[in-house]
C-alpha angles and dihedrals in degrees: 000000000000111000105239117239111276103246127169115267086247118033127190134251082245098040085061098045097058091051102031097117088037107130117242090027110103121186117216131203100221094164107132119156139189112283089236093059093074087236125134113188096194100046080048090052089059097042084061144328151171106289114271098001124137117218112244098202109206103213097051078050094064130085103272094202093060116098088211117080121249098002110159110266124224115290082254104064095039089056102039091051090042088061091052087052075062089241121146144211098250082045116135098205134200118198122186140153145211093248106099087226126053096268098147107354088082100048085054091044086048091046098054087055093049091060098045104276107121099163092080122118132189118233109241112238084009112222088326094073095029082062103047092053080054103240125166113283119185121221125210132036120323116233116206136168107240127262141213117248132167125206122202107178115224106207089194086075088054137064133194124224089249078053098056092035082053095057096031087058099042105022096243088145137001115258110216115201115204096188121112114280098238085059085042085060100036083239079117129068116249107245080217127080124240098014125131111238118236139055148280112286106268091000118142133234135240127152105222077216097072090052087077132062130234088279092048091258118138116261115261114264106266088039084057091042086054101047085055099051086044084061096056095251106162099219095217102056125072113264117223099201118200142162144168104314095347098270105102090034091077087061080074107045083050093052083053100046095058080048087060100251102124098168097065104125138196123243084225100204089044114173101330080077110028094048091044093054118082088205093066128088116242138193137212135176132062119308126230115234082350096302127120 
């Protein structure tokens, strides 16, 4: 198979534009939000999009025969999905979403990793900025010829719930949590049914909310670097991230990952499934320097 074009993990509005028609560059709406946000991606998809972009929805990109929401699906499937998006495996691929601040682009950056495609970039400041500089957006279905992708899974990028239970009770690696910090606390409701409020026991705290700007752009490199300190992140020991269903959790790892910390990996079933469990330890109350 064909080796993708080397891009940089987070592109520009500007940077796209210039290479938008480019053969071999495709362009992925990877915009999903929470049902209770009145928000429907697809319908907004086809409302208008980036020119020539396909809509990834995350949730028909999840295993299906899991009972806990987004969890990755096999390499098959991916791949075989990924094809019908018409992507292909020399692909250089930009993802964004409509969000203003990384919610699900991240999780589909993280996910193409995850299978074996390394040449994938976020849009900084995602459609949200591409429309208000005024730039083209196309409105409809995308038709598109179908494509041949192959996905290799990579387990170092993912992490079990024995895994996390593991690091949170003997301290082999650090667990970020980019939930807010009154669900951090269990001061917040969970937007979830049925799960238990608080945190895992000496994780950390950091909003993936406070890694963007007010345009929805990343953080420079030494305001990053300080968001993390802030949050209490020892530099020198691996980071698990999670967050609510393992979505917002990759803003994280890709925060970290412009930061150079490419090991950095996602507790994929995050607190959907440790707060809904009886057997795992949980937290409340508020944490001191982020930690709990």
């Amino acid at each position: 198979m064909p080796a993708p074009s080397s891009i940089p993990s987070v592109v520009s509005t500007a940077w796209l534009a210039d290479r938008l028609a480019r053969p071999g560059l495709k362009v992925v709406d990877a915009s999903w939000y929470m049902p209770q946000s009145g928000r429907d991606a697809g319908a907004e998809f086809l409302a208008g999009h980036i020119p020539g972009a396909v809509f990834f929805d995350l949730d028909a990109c999840s295993d299906p025969q899991s009972p806990l929401p987004h969890m990755l699906p096999g390499p098959a499937a991916f791949g075989a999905r990924m094809g019908r998006l018409g992507l292909e495996d020399g692909d250089a691929i930009v993802v964004y979403d409509g969000s203003g601040a990384n919610l699900s682009a991240a999780r589909a950056w993280w996910m193409f990793r995850v299978f074996g495609h390394e040449s994938v970039a976020v849009l900084d400041g995602g459609s949200r900025r591409w429309q208000r500089e005024g730039r083209a957006m196309e409105r409809g279905p995308a038709p598109h010829p179908a494509g041949t992708f192959t996905a290799r899974f990579d387990a170092r990028r993912v992490r079990s719930r024995a895994e996390v239970m593991a690091a949170a009770g003997g301290g082999t690696a650090q667990v970020l949590d980019a939930r807010s910090r009154g669900r951090f606390e269990g001061t917040e409701a969970e937007p979830r049914e049925g799960l238990r409020g608080g945190r895992i026991p000496g994780s950390l705290n950091l909003p993936y909310t406070e890694l963007v700007d007010a345009d929805g752009c990343l953080l420079p490199p030494d305001q990053l670097r300080d968001r993390f300190g802030a949050a209490g992140l020892d530099w020198r020991r691996p980071v698990i991230a999670t967050c609510g269903s393992g979505v917002s959790a990759c803003a994280l790892v890709l925060g970290l990952h412009q930061l150079g910390v490419d090991d950095a990996a996602v507790y994929d079933g995050s607190w959907t499934e440790w707060g809904g469990r009886s057997d795992t330890p949980v937290v409340t109350g508020a944490a001191a320097g982020g930690r709990g």
